[in-house]
Each structure stands twice: as structure tokens, then as C-alpha cells.
C-alpha positions in Angstrom: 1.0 0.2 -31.5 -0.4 -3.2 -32.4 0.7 -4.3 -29.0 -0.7 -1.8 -27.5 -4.1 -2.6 -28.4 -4.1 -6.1 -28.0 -3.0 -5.2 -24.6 -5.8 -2.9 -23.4 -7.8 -5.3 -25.2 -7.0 -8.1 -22.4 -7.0 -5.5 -19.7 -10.8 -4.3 -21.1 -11.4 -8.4 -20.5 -9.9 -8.3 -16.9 -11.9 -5.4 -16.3 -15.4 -6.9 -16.9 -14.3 -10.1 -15.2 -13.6 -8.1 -11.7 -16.6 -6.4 -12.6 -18.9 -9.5 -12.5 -16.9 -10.5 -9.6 -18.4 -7.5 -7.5 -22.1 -7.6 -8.7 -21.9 -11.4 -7.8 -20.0 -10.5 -4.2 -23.0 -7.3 -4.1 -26.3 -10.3 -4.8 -24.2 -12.4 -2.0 -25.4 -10.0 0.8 -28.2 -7.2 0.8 -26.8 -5.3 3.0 -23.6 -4.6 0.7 -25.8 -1.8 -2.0 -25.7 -2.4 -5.7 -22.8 0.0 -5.8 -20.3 -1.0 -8.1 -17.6 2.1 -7.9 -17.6 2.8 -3.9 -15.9 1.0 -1.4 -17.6 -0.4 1.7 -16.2 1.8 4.8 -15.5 0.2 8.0 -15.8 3.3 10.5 -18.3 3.8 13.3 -21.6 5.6 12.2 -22.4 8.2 14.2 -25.3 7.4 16.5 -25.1 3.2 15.4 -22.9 0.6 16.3 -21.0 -0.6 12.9 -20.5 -4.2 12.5 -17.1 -5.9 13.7 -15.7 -9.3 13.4 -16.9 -10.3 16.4 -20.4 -9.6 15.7 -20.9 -11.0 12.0 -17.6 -13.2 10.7 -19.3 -13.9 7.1 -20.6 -9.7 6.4 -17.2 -8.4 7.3 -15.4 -10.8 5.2 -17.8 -10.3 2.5 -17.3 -6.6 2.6 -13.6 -7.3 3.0 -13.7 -9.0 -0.4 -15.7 -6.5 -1.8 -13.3 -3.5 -0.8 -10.5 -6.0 -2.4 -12.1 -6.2 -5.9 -13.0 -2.4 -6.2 -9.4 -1.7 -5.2 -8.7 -3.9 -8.2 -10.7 -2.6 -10.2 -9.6 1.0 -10.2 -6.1 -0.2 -10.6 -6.7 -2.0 -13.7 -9.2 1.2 -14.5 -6.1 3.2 -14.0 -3.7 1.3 -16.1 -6.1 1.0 -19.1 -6.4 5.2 -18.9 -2.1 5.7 -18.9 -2.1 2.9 -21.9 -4.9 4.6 -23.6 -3.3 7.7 -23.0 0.5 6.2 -23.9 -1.3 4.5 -27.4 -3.0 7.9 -28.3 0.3 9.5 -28.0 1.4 7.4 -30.6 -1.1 7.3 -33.0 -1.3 11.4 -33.1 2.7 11.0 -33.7 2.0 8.6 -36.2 -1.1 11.2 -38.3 1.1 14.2 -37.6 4.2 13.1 -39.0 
């Protein structure tokens, strides 16, 4: 159990170091949104021509990186919930025993 904090411990740390990672990636380019938790798509609009690599190298690598770090982030997000879940578990063995 010990180890099980100390672990979602490091992976809370992890966590809040992707997430600075995409609020600096978000203040690199307006036209990314403040949105922490969505993913920039990269399908046509309907009605407007959406940006390819052709057109503007440094955005669509930008948002690139940006869909990369919220990808990460939900899989750490995910792993924290099944140890949080996995360490409950254990402590409600532990009280009703």
C-alpha cells in the first residue's frame, strides 16, 4: 500500500508537468484555444479550408505536439484512476478485515 502511494504520488508529479507542458504549447500559438482537455482535430471544416502542412509547417506541428501531450496526459490520467482504484481496493480490505 505504501508503494502504492508513493507511486500515484510521482504519477500526480508527471501529471502537472505534461500539464504545464500544454498551457506553454497553448500561449505558443493563439490560434490553438486555452483548452487543456480536447485535442486539436485535423479534419476539413465545412465551408473553410483547414490548414495543412503545406500551408503553415510551424501551426501544424505545433498542434501536432499539442495532440501528443493531451494523448499523454489521459494515459497517465488513466493509470492514476486504475491505481487509485487498485490502492482503494486495498485499503477497504485492510478496514474490513
Amino acid at each position: 500500500m505504501f508503494y502504492g502511494i508513493i507511486f500515484i504520488s510521482i504519477m500526480y508529479l508527471i501529471f502537472k508537468y505534461v500539464l504545464a507542458w500544454i498551457a506553454y504549447v497553448n500561449k505558443l500559438d493563439s490560434r490553438l484555444g486555452d483548452s487543456t482537455w480536447r485535442w486539436t482535430y485535423d479534419y476539413q471544416v465545412v465551408g473553410e479550408r483547414d490548414f495543412s502542412d503545406l500551408d503553415d509547417k510551424d501551426f501544424v506541428r505545433l498542434r501536432r505536439k499539442k495532440n501528443r501531450l493531451v494523448t499523454i496526459m489521459y494515459s497517465i490520467f488513466l493509470i492514476m484512476f486504475i491505481s487509485f482504484m487498485s490502492l482503494l481496493s486495498k485499503f477497504l480490505i485492510i478496514v474490513l478485515n
